[in-house]
C-alpha positions in Angstrom: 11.7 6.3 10.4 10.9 9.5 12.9 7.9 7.7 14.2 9.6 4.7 15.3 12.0 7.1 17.2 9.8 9.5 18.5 6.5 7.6 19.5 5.8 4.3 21.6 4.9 1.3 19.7 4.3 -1.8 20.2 4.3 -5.0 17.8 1.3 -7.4 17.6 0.8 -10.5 15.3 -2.8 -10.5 13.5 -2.7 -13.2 11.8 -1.3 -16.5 12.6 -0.7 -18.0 8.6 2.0 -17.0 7.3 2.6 -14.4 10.5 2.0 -11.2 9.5 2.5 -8.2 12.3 1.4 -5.0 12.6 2.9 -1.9 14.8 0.5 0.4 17.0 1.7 4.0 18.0 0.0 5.8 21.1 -0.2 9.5 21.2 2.1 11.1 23.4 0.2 11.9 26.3 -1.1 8.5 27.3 -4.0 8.2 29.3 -5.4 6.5 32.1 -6.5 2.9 31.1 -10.0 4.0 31.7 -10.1 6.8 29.3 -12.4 6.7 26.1 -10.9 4.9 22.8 -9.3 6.9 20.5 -9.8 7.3 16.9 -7.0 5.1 14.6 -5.7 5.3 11.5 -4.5 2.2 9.4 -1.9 3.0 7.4 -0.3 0.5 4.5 3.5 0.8 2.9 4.2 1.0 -0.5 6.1 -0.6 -2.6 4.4 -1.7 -5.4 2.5 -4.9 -4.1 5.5 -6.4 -4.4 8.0 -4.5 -1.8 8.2 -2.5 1.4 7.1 -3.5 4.4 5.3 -2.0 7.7 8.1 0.3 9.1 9.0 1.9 5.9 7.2 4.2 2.9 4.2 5.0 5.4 2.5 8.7 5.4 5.0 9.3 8.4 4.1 13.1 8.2 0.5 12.3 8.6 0.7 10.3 11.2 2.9 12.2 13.2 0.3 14.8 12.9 -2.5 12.9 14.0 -0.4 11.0 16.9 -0.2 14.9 17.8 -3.5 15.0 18.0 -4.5 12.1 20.2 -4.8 9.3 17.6 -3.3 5.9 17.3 -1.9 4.7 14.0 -1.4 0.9 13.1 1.3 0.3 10.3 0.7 -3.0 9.2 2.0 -5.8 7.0 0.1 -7.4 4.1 1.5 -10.4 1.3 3.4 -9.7 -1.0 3.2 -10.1 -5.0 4.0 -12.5 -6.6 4.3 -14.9 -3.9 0.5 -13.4 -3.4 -2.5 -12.2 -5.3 -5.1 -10.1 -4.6 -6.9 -13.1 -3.3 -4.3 -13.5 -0.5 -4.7 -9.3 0.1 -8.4 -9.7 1.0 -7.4 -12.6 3.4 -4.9 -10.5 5.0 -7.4 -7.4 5.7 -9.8 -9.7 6.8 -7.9 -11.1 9.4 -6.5 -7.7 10.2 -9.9 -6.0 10.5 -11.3 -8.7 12.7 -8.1 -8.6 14.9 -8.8 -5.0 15.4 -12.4 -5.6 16.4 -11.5 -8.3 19.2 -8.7 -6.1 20.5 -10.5 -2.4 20.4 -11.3 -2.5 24.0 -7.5 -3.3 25.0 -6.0 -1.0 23.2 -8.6 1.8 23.2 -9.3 2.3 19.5 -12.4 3.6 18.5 -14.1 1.4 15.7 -16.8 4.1 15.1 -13.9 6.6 13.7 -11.3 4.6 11.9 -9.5 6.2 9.1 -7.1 3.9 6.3 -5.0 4.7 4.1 -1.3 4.2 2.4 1.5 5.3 -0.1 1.2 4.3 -3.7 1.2 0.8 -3.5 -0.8 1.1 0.0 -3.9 2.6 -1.4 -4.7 -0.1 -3.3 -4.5 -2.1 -0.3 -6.3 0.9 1.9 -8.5 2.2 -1.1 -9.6 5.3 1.0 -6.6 7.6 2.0 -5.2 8.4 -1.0 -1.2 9.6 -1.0 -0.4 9.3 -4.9 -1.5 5.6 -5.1 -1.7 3.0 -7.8 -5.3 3.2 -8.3 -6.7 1.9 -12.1 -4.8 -1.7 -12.4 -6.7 -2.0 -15.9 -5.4 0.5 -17.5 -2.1 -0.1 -19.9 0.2 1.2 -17.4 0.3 -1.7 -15.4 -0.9 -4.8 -17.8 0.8 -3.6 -21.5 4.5 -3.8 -22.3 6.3 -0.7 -22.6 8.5 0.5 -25.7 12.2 0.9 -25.1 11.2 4.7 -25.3 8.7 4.7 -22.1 10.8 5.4 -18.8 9.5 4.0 -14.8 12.0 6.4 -12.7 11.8 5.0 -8.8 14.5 7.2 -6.7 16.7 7.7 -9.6 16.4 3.9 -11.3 14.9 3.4 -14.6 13.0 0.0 -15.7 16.1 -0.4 -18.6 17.9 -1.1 -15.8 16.5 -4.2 -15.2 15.8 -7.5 -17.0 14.4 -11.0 -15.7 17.5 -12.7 -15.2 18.4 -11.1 -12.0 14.7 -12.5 -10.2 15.1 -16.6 -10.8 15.7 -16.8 -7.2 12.9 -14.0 -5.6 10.1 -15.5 -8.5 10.7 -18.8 -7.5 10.6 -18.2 -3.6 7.0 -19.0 -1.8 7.6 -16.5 1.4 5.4 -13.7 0.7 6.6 -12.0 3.3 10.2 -11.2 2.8 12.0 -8.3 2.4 15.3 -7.7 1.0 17.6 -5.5 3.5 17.8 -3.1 -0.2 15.0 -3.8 -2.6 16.9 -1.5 -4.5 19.8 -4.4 -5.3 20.0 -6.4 -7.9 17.4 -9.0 -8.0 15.5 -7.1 -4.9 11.6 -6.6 -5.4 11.8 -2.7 -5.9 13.9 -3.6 -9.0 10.9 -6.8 -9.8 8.5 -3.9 -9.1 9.8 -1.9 -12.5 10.6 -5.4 -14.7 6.8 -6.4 -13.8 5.7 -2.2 -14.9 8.0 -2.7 -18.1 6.7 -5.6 -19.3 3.0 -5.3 -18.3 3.1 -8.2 -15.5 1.6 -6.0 -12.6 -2.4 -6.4 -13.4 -1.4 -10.5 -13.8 0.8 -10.7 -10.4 -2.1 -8.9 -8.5 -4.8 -11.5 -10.4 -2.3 -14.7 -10.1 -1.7 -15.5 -13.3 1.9 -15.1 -14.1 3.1 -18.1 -14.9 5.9 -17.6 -12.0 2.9 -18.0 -9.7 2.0 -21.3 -11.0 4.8 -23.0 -9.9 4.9 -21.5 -6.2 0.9 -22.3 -5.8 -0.4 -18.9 -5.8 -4.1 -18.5 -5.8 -5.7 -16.8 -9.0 -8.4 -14.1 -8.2 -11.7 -15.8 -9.9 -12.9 -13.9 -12.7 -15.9 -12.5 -10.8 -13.9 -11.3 -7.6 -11.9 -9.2 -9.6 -13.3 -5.9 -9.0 -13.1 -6.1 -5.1 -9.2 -5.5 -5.5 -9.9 -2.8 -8.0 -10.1 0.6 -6.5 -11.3 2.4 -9.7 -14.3 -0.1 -9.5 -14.8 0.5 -6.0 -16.1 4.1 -6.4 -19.4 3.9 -5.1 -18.4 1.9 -1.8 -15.7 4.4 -0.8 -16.5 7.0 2.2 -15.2 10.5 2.5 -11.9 10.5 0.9 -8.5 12.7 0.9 -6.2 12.5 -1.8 -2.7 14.1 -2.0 0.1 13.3 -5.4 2.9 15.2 -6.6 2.6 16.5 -10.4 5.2 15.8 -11.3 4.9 11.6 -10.1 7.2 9.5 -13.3 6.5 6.4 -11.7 2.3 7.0 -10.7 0.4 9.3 -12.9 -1.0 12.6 -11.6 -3.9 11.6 -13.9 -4.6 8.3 -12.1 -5.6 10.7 -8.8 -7.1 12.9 -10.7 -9.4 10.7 -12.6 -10.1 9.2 -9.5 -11.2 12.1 -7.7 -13.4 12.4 -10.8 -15.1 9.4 -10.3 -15.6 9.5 -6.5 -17.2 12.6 -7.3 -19.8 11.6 -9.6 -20.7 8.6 -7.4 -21.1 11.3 -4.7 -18.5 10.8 -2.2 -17.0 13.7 -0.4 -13.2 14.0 -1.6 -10.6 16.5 -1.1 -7.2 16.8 -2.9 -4.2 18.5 -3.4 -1.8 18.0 -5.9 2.0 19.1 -4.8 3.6 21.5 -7.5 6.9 19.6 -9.1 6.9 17.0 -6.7 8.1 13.5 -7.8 6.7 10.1 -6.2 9.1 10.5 -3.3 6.3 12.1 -1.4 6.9 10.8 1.8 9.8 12.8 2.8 8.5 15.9 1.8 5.6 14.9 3.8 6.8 14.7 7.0 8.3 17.8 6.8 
C-alpha cells in the first residue's frame, strides 16, 4: 500500500488482550516537537468483519490527501468475526479511544478535531466516514439466505463458489486476530465473508450467535446492546458525515448509502455524498488515484 511506502509510520500496541496494533502516519513536513497537535483521522479496513487487517483495504486516497495536508492518520486493527462479536468490537474501540487520549500529547494529535472512518466493512466499525460501507445489518441482505439465483461478486468471486466445508478449520479457530496471507484461498475469511452473506450468517456472527461461536466461547451481544453496533440505529448520535459508494457496488448496495444519507438527514446531521458513476466495490484503487 502507497502510504506505507511513501509516509513515516510507526506501530503502537493499544491494547494488551489479545494484542491488537495500530499504525500512525505523520505528514511529511514534520515539525518541531513543540508544535501544536494535529488533527487525525482513524481509519478501519474492510473486509467484511471477518477479514482484512490494518495495512490493507483502508481509504488510502484519502489519507494520502489529508497526510498532504498536515494530518495524521491511525490505521488500526479491530477482532475479527466469528472468533468476535460486536461485543468484542466495542471493547476494542474502547481501548483504542482511551489509548489515543493518554498518548495525544506524545504524538501531537488533536482530540478536539478527530475524524473516523473506513471501507465497507470499516464503517460499521467507524460509523461516521462513510466509503460504501455495510451499514443496515437487519436488513435481509446480511441475515436471510440467498436463492441460488442471487450473486455476492467480491473481485471477481461469486458466493457459489464457496460452501462450508472449506472453513472447519478457520470456524473452529479462537484467534480473532489472524489473517490469512490470501483471504481469497480456499477456506480464507474473504471466501467465509461470502458463505456467511449466502446463507444469512453475517447479522448472527456480528451478534454471537452462530452456533460456530458457541464452541470457541464467543460473547453474544445482549438483546438490549444491540443497536450500539448498528449504524442505521445510530442516526441521531452521528456528527457531520461524508459518504462516497460506487453505483454500481454487487457486493454493498448503493441503496444502503443512500438510505442512510436519508436518515442522517432527517435526524439533522450534516452529510455529503457522492456516488461514483459505474464503479464496483473495489473503491479503493480508484480512490487513490
Amino acid at each position: 500500500m502507497a502510504l506505507y511506502s511513501n509516509f513515516k509510520w510507526e506501530s503502537h500496541v493499544y491494547q494488551s488482550s489479545p494484542r491488537t496494533e495500530l499504525d500512525i502516519f505523520a505528514p511529511p513536513s514534520v515539525e518541531s516537537s513543540s508544535s501544536a497537535p494535529r488533527r487525525t483521522l482513524i481509519a478501519f479496513h474492510g473486509g467484511g468483519l471477518g477479514s482484512g487487517r490494518r495495512d490493507m483495504w483502508i481509504p488510502d486516497g484519502v489519507a494520502a490527501t489529508l497526510l498532504g495536508r498536515g494530518w495524521n492518520v491511525i490505521s488500526a486493527d479491530y477482532s475479527l468475526l466469528p472468533q468476535s462479536s460486536g461485543i468484542l468490537l466495542l471493547r476494542d474501540l474502547a481501548h483504542l479511544e482511551q489509548w489515543i487520549v493518554a498518548n495525544a500529547e506524545k504524538l501531537r494529535i488533536n482530540t478536539a478535531y478527530i475524524a473516523v472512518g473506513g471501507t465497507s466493512a470499516g464503517l460499521l466499525v467507524a460509523a461516521l466516514l462513510s466509503l460504501y460501507g455495510m451499514l443496515d445489518l437487519r436488513s435481509d441482505l446480511y441475515s436471510t439466505a440467498k436463492p441460488t439465483s442471487a450473486l455476492s461478486v467480491v473481485e471477481g468471486m461469486t458466493s457459489h463458489e464457496v460452501a462450508v466445508e472449506e472453513f472447519a478449520e478457520l470456524l473452529g479457530s479462537s484467534h480473532v486476530l489472524t489473517n490469512d496471507a490470501d483471504p481469497f484461498s480456499v477456506g480464507g475469511r474473504m471466501r467465509l465473508l461470502l458463505w456467511a452473506n449466502k446463507c444469512g450468517f453475517t447479522f448472527d456472527f456480528l451478534m454471537g450467535r452462530h452456533e460456530s461461536q458457541r464452541g470457541i466461547g464467543v460473547e453474544r451481544v445482549p438483546e438490549e446492546r444491540e443497536a450500539e453496533i448498528l449504524p442505521m440505529e445510530l442516526v441521531s448520535k452521528m456528527p457531520p458525515s461524508w459518504g462516497i459508494h460506487g453505483d454500481a457496488d454487487t457486493f454493498v448496495p448503493v441503496e444502503d448509502s443512500r438510505r442512510f444519507v436519508k436518515e442522517l438527514r432527517g435526524a439533522g446531521v450534516v452529510v455529503q455524498y457522492i456516488e461514483i458513476p459505474g464503479a464496483e466495490h473495489e473503491l479503493i484503487g480508484l480512490l487513490a488515484d
